[in-house]
C-alpha positions in Angstrom: 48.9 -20.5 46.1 47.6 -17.4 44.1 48.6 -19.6 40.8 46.7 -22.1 42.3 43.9 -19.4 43.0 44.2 -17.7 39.1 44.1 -21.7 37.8 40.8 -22.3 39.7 38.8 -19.3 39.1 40.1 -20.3 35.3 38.5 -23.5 35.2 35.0 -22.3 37.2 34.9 -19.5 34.8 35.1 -22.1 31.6 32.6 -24.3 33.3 30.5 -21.5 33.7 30.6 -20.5 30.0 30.2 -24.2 28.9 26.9 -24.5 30.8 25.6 -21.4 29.8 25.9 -22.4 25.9 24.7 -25.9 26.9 21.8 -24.5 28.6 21.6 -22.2 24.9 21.5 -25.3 22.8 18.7 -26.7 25.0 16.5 -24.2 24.5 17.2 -23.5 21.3 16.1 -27.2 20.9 13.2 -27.3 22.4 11.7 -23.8 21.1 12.4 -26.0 17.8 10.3 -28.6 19.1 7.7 -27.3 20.4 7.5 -25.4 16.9 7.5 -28.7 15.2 4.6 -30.3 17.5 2.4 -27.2 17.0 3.0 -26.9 13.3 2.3 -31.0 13.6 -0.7 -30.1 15.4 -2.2 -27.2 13.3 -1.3 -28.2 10.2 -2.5 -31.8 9.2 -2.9 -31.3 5.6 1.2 -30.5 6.0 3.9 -32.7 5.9 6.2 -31.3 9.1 9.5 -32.9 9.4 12.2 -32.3 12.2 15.6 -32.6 10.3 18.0 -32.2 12.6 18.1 -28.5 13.9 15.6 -27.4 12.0 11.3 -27.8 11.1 11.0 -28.3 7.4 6.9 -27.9 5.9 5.9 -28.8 2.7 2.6 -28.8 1.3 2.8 -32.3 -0.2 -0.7 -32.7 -2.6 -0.9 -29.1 -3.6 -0.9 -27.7 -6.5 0.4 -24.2 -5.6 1.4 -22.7 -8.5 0.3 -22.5 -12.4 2.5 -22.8 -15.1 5.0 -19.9 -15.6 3.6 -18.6 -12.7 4.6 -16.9 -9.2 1.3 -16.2 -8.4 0.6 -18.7 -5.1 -3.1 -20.6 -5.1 -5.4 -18.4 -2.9 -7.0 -21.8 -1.8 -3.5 -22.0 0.5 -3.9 -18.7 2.2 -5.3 -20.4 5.1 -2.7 -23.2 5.8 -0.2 -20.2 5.3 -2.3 -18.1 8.0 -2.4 -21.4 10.5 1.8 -21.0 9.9 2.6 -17.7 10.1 0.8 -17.7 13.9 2.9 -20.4 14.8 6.2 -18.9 13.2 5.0 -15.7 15.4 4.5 -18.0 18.8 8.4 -18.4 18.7 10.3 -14.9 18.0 13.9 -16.4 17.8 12.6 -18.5 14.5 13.5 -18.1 11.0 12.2 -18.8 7.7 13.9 -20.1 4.8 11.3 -19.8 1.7 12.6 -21.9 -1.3 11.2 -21.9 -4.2 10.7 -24.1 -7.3 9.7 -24.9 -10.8 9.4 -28.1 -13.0 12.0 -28.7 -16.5 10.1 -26.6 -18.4 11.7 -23.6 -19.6 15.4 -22.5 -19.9 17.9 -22.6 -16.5 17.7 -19.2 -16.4 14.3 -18.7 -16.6 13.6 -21.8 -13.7 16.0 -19.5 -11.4 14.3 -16.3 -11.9 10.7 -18.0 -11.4 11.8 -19.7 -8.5 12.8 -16.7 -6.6 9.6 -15.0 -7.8 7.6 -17.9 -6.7 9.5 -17.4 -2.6 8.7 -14.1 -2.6 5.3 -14.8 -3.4 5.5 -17.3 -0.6 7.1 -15.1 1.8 4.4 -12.4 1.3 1.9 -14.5 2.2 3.5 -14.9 5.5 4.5 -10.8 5.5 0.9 -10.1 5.1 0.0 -12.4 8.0 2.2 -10.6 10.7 5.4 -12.7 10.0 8.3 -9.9 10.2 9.9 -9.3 7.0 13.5 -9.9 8.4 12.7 -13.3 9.6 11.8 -14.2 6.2 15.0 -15.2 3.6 14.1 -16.5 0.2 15.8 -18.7 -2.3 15.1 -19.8 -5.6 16.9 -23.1 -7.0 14.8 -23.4 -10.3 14.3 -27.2 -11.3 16.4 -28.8 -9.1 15.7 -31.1 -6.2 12.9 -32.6 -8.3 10.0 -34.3 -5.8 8.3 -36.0 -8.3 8.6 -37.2 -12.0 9.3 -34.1 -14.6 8.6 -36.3 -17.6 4.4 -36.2 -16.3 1.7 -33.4 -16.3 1.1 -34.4 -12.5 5.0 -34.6 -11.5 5.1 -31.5 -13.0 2.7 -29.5 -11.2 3.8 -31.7 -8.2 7.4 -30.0 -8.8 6.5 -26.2 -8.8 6.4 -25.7 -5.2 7.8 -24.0 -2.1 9.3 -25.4 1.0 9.7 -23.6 4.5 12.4 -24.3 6.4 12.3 -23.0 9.6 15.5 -22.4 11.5 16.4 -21.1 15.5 18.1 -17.5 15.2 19.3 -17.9 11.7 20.9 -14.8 10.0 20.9 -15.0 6.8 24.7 -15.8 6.1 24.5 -19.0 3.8 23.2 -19.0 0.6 19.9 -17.5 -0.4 18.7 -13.8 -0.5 17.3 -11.8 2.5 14.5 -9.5 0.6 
């Protein structure tokens, strides 16, 4: 009997774990989606897409950066205020900052820009209340390519940043935390 006892209190115990990560999971879900329909909501010159556990934004027809530059088009800083009080509705949220560049200049130099360029981004949301450690930037230089290098306009189309925004993320793939 008291095997039977230790057996039963076993499985209840499991049970109880299994629903308590389930019930996790659901709310991580739906703190993503309701970050997603806001961001939908408040940001229509955005494109927000819900890819699978996580709310990417891009800002599709902007021009955000010059040339060999990091410097982030001031006519932005208001989309980028809209964002950063959503990000700040949720707590438990994220942001991945990536950065890019178009083909022109060396590898090396496309890297270095990049990350430059998320930084920029991420001080935009820094400066509008978004904490620091939320914020992780990465710079992947030329690739991932949205629009045709071999043109002016898919050029400027290519130097960009994209927010990813992720439940409870760490930090621990890939990127820098800065």
């Amino acid at each position: 009997m008291r095997k039977f006892l230790v057996l039963a209190l076993s499985v209840l115990a499991l049970g109880a774990a299994s629903c308590s990560k389930t019930k996790k999971l659901a709310k991580q879900h739906n703190d993503l989606l309701d970050t997603y329909n806001t961001l939908k909501k408040e940001m229509a010159e955005a494109q927000v897409t819900m890819e699978g556990e996580k709310v990417k934004v891009v800002l599709p027809e902007a021009v955000l950066f010059r040339i060999n530059s990091a410097e982030l088009n001031k006519d932005y800083f208001p989309i980028l205020k809209k964002m950063s009080g959503v990000i700040n509705k949720y707590p438990r949220t994220s942001v991945l900052v990536t950065g890019f560049t178009d083909k022109t200049g060396t590898d090396a130099f496309n890297v270095d820009l990049s990350n430059k360029r998320a930084q920029s981004a991420k001080q935009v949301l820094v400066d509008n209340g978004v904490k620091d450690g939320r914020i992780f930037t990465w710079g992947l230089g030329a690739k991932d390519p949205v629009a045709d290098n071999n043109t002016e306009e898919g050029r400027k189309q290519n130097r960009r940043v994209e927010y990813v925004i992720l439940y409870d993320y760490q930090g621990e793939k890939g990127g820098d935390k800065k």
